[in-house]
PDB file with SEQRES, HELIX, SHEET and CRYST1 records, atoms N, CA, C and O in Angstrom:
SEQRES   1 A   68  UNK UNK UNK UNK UNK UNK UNK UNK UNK UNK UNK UNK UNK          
SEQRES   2 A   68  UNK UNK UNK UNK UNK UNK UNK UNK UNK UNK UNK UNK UNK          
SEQRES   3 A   68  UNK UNK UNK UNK UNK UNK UNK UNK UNK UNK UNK UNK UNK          
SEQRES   4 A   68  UNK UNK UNK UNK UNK UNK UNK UNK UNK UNK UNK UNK UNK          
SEQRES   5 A   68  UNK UNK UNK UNK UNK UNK UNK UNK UNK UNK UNK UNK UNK          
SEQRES   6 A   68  UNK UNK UNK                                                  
HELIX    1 AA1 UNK A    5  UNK A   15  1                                  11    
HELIX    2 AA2 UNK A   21  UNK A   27  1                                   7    
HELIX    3 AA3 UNK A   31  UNK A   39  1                                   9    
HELIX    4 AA4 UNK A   47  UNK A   55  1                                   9    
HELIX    5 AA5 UNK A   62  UNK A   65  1                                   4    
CRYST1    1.000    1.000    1.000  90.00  90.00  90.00 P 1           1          
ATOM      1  N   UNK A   1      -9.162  -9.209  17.951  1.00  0.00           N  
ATOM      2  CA  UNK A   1      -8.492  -9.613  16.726  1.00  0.00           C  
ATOM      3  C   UNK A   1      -7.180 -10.323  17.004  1.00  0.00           C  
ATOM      4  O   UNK A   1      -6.854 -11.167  16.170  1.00  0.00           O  
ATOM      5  N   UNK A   2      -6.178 -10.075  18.287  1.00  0.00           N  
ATOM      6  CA  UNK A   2      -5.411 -10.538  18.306  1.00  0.00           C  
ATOM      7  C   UNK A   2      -5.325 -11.342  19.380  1.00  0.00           C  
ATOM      8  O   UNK A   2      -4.228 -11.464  19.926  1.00  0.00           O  
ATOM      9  N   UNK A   3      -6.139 -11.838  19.737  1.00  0.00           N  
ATOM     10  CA  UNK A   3      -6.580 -12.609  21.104  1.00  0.00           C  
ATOM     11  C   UNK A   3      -5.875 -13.718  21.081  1.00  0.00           C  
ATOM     12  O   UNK A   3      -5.668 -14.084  22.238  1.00  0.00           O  
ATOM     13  N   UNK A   4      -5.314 -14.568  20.145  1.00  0.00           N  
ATOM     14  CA  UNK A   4      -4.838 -15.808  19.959  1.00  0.00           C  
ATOM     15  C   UNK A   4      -3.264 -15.909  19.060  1.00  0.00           C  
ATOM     16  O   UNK A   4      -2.605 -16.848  18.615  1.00  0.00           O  
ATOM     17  N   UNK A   5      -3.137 -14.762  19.077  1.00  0.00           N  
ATOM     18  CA  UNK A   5      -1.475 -14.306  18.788  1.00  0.00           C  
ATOM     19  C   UNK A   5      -0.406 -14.886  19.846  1.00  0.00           C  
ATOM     20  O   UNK A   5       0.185 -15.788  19.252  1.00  0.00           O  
ATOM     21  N   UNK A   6      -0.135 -14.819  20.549  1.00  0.00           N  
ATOM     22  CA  UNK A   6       0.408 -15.432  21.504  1.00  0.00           C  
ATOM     23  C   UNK A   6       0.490 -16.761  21.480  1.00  0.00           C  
ATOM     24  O   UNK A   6       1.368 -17.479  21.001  1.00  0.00           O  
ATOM     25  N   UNK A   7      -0.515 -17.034  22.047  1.00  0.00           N  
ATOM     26  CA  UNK A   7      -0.542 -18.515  21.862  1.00  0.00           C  
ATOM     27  C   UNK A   7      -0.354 -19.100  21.019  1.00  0.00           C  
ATOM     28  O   UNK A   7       0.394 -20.050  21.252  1.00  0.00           O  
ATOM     29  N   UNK A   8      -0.942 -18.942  19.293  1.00  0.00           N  
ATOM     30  CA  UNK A   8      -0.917 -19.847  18.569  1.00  0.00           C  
ATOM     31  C   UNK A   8       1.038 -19.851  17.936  1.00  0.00           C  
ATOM     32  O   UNK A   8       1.636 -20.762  17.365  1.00  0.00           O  
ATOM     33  N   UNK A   9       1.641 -18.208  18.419  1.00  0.00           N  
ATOM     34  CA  UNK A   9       2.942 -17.920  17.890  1.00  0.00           C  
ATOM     35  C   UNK A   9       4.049 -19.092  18.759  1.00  0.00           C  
ATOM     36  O   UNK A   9       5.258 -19.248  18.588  1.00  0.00           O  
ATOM     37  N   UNK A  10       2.906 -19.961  19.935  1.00  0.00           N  
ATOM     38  CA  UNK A  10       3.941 -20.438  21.268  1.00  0.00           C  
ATOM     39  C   UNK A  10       3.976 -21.877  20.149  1.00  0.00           C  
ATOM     40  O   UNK A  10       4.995 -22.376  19.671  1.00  0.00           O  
ATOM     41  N   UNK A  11       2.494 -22.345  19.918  1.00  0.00           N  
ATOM     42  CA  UNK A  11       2.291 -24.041  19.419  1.00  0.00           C  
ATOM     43  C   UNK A  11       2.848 -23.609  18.252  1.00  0.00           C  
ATOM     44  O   UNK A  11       3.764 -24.427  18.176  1.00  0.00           O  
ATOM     45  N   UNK A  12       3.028 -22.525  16.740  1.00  0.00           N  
ATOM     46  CA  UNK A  12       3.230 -23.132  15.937  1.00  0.00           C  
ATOM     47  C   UNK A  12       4.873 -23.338  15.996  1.00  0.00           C  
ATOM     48  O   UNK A  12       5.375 -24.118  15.187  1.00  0.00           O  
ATOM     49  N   UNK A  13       5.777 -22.588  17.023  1.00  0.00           N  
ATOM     50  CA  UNK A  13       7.131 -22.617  17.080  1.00  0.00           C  
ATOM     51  C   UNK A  13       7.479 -24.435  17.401  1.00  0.00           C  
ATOM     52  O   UNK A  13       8.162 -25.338  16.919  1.00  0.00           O  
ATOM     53  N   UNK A  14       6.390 -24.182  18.670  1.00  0.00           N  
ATOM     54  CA  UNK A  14       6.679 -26.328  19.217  1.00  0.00           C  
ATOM     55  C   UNK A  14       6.379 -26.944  18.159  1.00  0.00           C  
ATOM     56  O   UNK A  14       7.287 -27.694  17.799  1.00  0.00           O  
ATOM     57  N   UNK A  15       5.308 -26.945  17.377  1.00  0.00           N  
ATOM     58  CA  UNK A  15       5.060 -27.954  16.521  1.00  0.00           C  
ATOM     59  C   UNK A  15       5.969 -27.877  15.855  1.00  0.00           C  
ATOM     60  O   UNK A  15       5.907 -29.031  15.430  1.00  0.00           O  
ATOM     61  N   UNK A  16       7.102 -27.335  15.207  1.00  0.00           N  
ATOM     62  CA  UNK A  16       8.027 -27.065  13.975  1.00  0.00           C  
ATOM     63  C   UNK A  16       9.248 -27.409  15.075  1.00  0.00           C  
ATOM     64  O   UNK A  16      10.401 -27.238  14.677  1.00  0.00           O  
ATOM     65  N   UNK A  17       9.050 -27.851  16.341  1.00  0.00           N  
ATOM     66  CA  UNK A  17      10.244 -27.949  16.943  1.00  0.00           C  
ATOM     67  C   UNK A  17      11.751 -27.045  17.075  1.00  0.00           C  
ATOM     68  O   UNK A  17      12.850 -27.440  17.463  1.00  0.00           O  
ATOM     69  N   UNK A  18      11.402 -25.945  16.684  1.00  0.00           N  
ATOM     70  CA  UNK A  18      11.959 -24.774  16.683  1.00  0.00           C  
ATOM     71  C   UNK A  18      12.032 -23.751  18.126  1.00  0.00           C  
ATOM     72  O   UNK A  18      11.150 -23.294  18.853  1.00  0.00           O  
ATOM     73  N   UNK A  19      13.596 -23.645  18.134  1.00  0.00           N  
ATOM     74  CA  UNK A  19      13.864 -22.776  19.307  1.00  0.00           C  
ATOM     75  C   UNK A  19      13.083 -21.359  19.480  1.00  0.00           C  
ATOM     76  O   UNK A  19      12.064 -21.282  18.793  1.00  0.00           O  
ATOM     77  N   UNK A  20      13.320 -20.478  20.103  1.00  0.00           N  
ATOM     78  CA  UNK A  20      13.196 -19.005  19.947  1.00  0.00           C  
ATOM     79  C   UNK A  20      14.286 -18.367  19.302  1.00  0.00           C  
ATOM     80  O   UNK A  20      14.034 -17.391  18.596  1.00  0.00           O  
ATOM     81  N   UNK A  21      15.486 -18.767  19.430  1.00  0.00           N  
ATOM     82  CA  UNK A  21      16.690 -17.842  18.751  1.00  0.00           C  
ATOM     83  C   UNK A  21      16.361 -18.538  17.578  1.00  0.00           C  
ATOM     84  O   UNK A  21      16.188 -17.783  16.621  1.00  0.00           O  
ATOM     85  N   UNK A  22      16.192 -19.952  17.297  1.00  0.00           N  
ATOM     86  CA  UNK A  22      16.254 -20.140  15.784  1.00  0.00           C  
ATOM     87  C   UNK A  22      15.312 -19.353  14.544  1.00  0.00           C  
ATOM     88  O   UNK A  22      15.610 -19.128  13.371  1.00  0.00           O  
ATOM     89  N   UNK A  23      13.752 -18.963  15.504  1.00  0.00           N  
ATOM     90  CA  UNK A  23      13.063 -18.903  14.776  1.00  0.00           C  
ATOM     91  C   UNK A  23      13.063 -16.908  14.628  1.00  0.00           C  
ATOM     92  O   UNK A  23      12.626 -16.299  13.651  1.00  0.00           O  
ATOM     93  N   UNK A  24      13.548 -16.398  15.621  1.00  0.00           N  
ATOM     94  CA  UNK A  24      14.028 -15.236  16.004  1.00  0.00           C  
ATOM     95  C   UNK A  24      15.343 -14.434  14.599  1.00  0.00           C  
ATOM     96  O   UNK A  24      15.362 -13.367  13.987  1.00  0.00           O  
ATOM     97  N   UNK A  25      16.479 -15.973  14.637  1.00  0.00           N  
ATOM     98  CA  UNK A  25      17.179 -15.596  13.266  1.00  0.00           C  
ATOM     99  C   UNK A  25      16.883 -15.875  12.224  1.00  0.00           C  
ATOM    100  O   UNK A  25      17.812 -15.841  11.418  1.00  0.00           O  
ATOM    101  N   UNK A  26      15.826 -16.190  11.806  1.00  0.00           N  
ATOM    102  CA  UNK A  26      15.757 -16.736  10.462  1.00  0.00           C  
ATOM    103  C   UNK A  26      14.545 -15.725   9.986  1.00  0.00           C  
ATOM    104  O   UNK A  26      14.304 -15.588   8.787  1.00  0.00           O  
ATOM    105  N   UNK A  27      13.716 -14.949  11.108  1.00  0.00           N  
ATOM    106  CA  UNK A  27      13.341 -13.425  10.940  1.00  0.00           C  
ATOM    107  C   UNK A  27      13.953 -12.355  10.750  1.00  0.00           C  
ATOM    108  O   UNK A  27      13.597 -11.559   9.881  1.00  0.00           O  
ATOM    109  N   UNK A  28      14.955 -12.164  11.514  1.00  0.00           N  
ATOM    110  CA  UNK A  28      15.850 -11.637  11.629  1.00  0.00           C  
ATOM    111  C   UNK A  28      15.654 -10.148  12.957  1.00  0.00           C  
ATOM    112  O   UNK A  28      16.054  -9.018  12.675  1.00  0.00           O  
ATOM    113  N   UNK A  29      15.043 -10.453  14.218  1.00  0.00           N  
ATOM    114  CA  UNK A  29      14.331 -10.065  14.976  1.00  0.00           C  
ATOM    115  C   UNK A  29      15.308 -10.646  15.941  1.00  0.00           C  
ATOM    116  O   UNK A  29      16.010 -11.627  15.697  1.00  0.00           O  
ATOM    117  N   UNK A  30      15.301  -9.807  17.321  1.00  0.00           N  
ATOM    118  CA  UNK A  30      16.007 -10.093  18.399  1.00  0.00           C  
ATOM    119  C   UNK A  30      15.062 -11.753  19.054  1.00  0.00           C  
ATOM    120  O   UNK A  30      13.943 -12.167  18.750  1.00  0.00           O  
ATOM    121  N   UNK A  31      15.842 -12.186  19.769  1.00  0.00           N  
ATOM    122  CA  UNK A  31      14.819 -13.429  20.774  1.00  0.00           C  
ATOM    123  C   UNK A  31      14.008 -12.970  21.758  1.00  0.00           C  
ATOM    124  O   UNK A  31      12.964 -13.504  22.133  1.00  0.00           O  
ATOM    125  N   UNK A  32      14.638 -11.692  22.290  1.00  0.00           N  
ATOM    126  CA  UNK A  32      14.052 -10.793  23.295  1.00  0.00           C  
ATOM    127  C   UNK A  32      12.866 -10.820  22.768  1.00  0.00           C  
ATOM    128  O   UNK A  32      11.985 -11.495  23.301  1.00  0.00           O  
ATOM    129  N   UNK A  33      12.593  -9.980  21.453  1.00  0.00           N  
ATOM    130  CA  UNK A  33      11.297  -9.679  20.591  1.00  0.00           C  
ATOM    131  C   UNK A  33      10.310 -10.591  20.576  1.00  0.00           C  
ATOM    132  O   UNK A  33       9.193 -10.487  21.082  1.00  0.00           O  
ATOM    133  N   UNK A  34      10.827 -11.604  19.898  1.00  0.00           N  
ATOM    134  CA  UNK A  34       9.836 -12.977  19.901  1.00  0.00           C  
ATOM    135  C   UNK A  34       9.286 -13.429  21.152  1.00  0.00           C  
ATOM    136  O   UNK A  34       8.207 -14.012  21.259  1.00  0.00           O  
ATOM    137  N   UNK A  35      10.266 -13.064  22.333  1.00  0.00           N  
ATOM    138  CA  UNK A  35      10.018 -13.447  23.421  1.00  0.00           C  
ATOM    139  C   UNK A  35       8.389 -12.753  23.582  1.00  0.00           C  
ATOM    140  O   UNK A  35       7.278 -13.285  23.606  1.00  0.00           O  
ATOM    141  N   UNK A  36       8.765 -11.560  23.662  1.00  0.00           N  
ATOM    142  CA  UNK A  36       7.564 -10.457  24.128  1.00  0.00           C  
ATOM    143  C   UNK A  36       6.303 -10.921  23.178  1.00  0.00           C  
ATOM    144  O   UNK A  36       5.215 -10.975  23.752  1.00  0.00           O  
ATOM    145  N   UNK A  37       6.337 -11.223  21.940  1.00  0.00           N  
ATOM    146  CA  UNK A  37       5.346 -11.498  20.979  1.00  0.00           C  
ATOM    147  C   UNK A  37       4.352 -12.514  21.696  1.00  0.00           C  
ATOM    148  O   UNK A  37       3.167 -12.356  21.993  1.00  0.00           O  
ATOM    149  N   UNK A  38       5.405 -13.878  21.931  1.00  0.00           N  
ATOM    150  CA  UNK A  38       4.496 -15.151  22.474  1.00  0.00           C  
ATOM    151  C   UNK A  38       4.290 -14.671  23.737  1.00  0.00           C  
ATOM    152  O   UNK A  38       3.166 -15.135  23.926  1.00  0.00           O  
ATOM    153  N   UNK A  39       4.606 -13.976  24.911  1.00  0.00           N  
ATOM    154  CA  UNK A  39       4.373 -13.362  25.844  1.00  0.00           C  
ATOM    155  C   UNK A  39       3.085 -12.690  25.866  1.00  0.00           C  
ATOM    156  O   UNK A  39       2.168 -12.796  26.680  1.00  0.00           O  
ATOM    157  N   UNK A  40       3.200 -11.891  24.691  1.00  0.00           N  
ATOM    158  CA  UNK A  40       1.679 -11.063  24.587  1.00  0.00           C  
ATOM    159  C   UNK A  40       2.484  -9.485  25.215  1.00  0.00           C  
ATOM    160  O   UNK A  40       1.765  -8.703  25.837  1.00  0.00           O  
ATOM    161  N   UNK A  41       3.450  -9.260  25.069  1.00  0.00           N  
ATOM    162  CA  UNK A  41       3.667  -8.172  25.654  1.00  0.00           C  
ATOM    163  C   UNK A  41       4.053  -6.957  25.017  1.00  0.00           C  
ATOM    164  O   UNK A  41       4.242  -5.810  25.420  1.00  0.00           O  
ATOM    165  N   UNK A  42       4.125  -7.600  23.767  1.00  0.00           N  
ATOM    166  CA  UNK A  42       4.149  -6.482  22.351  1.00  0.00           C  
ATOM    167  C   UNK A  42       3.250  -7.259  21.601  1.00  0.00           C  
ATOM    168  O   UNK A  42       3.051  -8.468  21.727  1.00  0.00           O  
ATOM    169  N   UNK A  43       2.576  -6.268  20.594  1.00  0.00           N  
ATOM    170  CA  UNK A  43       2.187  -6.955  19.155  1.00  0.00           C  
ATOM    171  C   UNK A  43       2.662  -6.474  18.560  1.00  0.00           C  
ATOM    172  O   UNK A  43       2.938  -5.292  18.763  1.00  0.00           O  
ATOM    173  N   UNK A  44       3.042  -7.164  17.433  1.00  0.00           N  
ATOM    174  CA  UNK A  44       4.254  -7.378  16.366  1.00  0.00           C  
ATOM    175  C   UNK A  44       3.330  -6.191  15.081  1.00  0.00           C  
ATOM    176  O   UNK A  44       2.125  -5.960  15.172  1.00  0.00           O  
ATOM    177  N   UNK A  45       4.149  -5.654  14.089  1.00  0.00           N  
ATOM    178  CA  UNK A  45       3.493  -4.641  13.368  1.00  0.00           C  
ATOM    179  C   UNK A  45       2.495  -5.488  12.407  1.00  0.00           C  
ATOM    180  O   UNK A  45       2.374  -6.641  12.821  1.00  0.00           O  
ATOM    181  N   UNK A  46       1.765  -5.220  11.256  1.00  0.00           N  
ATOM    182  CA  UNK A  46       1.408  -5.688  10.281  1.00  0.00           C  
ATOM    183  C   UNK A  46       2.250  -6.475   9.529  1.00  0.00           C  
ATOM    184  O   UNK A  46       2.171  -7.694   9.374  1.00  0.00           O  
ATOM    185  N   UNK A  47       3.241  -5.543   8.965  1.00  0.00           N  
ATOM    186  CA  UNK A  47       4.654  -5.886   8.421  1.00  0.00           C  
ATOM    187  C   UNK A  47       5.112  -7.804   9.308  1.00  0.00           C  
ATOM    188  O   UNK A  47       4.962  -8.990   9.017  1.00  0.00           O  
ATOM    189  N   UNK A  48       5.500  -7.253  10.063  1.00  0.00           N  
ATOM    190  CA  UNK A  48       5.457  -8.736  10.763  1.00  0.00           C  
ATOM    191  C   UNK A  48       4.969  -9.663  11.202  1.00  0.00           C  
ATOM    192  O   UNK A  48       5.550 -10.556  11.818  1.00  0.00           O  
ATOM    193  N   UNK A  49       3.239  -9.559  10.824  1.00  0.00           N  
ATOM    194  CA  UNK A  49       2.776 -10.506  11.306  1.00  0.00           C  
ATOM    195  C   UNK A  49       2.511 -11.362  10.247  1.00  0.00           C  
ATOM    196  O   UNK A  49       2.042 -12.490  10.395  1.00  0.00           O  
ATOM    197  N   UNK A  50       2.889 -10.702   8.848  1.00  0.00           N  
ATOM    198  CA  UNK A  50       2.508 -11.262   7.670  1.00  0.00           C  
ATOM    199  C   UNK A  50       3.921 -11.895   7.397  1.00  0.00           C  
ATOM    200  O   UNK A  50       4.089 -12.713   6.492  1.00  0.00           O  
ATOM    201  N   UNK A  51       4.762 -11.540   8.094  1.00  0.00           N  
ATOM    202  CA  UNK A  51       6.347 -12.559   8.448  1.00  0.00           C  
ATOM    203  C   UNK A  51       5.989 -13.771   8.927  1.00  0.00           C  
ATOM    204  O   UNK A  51       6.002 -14.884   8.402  1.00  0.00           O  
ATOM    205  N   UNK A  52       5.701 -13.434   9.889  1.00  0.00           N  
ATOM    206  CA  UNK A  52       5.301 -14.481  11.258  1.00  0.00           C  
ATOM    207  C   UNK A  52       4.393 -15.597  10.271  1.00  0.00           C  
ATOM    208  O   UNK A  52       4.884 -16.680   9.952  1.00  0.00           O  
ATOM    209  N   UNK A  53       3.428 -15.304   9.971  1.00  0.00           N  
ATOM    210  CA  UNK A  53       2.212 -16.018   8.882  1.00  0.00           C  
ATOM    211  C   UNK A  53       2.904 -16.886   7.844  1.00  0.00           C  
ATOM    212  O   UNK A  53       2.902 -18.109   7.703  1.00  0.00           O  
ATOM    213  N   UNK A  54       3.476 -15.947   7.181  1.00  0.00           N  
ATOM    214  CA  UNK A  54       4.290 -16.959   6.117  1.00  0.00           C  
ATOM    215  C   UNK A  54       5.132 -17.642   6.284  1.00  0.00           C  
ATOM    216  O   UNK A  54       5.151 -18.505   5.407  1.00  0.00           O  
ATOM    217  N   UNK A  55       6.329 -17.796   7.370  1.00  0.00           N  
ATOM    218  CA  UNK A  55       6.947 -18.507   8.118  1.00  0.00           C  
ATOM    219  C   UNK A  55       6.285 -19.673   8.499  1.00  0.00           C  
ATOM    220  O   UNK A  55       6.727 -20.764   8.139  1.00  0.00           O  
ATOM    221  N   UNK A  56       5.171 -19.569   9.255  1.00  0.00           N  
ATOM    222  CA  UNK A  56       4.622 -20.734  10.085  1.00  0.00           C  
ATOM    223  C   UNK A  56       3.391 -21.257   8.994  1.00  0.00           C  
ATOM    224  O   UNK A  56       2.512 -22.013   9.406  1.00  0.00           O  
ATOM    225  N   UNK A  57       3.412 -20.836   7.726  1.00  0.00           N  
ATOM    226  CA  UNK A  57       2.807 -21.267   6.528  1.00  0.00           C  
ATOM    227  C   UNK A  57       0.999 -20.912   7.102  1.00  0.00           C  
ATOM    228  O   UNK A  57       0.210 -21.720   6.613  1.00  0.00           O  
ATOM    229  N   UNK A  58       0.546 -20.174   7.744  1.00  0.00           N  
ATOM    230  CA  UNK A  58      -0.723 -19.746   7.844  1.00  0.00           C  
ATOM    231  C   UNK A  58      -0.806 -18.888   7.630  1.00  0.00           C  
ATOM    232  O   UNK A  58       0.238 -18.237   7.644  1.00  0.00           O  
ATOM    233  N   UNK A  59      -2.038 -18.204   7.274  1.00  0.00           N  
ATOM    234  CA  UNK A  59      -2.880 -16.503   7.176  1.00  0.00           C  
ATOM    235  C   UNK A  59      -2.585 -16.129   8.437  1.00  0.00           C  
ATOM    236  O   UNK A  59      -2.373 -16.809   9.441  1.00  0.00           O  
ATOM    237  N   UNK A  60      -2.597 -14.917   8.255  1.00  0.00           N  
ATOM    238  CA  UNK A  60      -2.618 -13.656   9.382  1.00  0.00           C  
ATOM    239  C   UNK A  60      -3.456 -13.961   9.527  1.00  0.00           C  
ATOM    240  O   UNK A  60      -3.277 -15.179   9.523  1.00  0.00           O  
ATOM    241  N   UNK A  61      -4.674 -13.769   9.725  1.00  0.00           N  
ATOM    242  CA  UNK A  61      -5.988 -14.483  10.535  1.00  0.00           C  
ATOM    243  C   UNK A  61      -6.118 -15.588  10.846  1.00  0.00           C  
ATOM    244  O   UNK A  61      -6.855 -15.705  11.825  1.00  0.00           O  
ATOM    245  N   UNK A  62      -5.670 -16.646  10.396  1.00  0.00           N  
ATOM    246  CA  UNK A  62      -5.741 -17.712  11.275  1.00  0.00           C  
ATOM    247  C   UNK A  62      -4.763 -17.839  12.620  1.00  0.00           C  
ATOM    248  O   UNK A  62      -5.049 -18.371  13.692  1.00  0.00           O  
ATOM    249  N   UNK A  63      -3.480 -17.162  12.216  1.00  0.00           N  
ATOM    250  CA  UNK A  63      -2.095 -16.427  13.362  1.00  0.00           C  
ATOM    251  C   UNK A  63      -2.965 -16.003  14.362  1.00  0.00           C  
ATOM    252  O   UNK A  63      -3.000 -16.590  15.444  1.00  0.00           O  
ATOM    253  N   UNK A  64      -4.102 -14.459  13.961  1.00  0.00           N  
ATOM    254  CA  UNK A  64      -4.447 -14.555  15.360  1.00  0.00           C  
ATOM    255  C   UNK A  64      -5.630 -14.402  15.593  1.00  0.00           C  
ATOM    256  O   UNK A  64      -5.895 -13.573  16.464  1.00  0.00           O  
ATOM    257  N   UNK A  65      -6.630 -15.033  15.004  1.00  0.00           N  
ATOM    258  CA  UNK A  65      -8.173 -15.037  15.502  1.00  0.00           C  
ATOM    259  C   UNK A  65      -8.258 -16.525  15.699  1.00  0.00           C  
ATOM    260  O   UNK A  65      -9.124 -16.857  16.508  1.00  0.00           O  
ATOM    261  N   UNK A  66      -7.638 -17.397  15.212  1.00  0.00           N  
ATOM    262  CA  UNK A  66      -8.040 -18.739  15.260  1.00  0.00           C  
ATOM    263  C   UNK A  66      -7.421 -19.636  16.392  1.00  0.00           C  
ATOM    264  O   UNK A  66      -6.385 -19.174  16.870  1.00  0.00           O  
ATOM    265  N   UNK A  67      -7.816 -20.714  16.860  1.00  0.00           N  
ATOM    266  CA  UNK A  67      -7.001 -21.599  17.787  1.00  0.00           C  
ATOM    267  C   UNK A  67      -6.575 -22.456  16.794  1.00  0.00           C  
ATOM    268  O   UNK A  67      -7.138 -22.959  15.821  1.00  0.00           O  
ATOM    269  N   UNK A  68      -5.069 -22.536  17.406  1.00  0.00           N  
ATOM    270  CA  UNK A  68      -4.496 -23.555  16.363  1.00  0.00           C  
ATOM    271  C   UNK A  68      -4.043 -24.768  17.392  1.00  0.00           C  
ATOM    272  O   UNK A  68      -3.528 -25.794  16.948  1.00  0.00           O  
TER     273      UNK A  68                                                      
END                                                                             
């Protein structure tokens, strides 16, 4: 289910041309955090992935079952 979390959290930050701290404060989440997210070294709660989703204007399922 979350196989493509990572990755798609790495392209939709580049495509929006957005830093990690930028996109880190405007969550309001450490950079460390985000770091680990696109890393794959945490997954982010429900709560936040439906952050993450609406931020980068996609579904939670497309965030992380889909290749974006």
């Amino acid at each position: 289910m979350i196989g493509n979390l990572a990755t798609n959290l790495c392209i939709l930050r580049h495509t929006k041309n957005l830093t990690q701290k930028e996109v880190a404060k405007k969550l309001g989440i450490s950079e460390a955090k985000l770091s680990w997210y696109e890393r794959n070294i945490t997954v982010p709660n429900e709560e936040m992935l439906k952050e993450l989703a609406d931020f980068y204007g996609v579904t939670v399922q497309q965030l992380t079952e889909e290749d974006l």
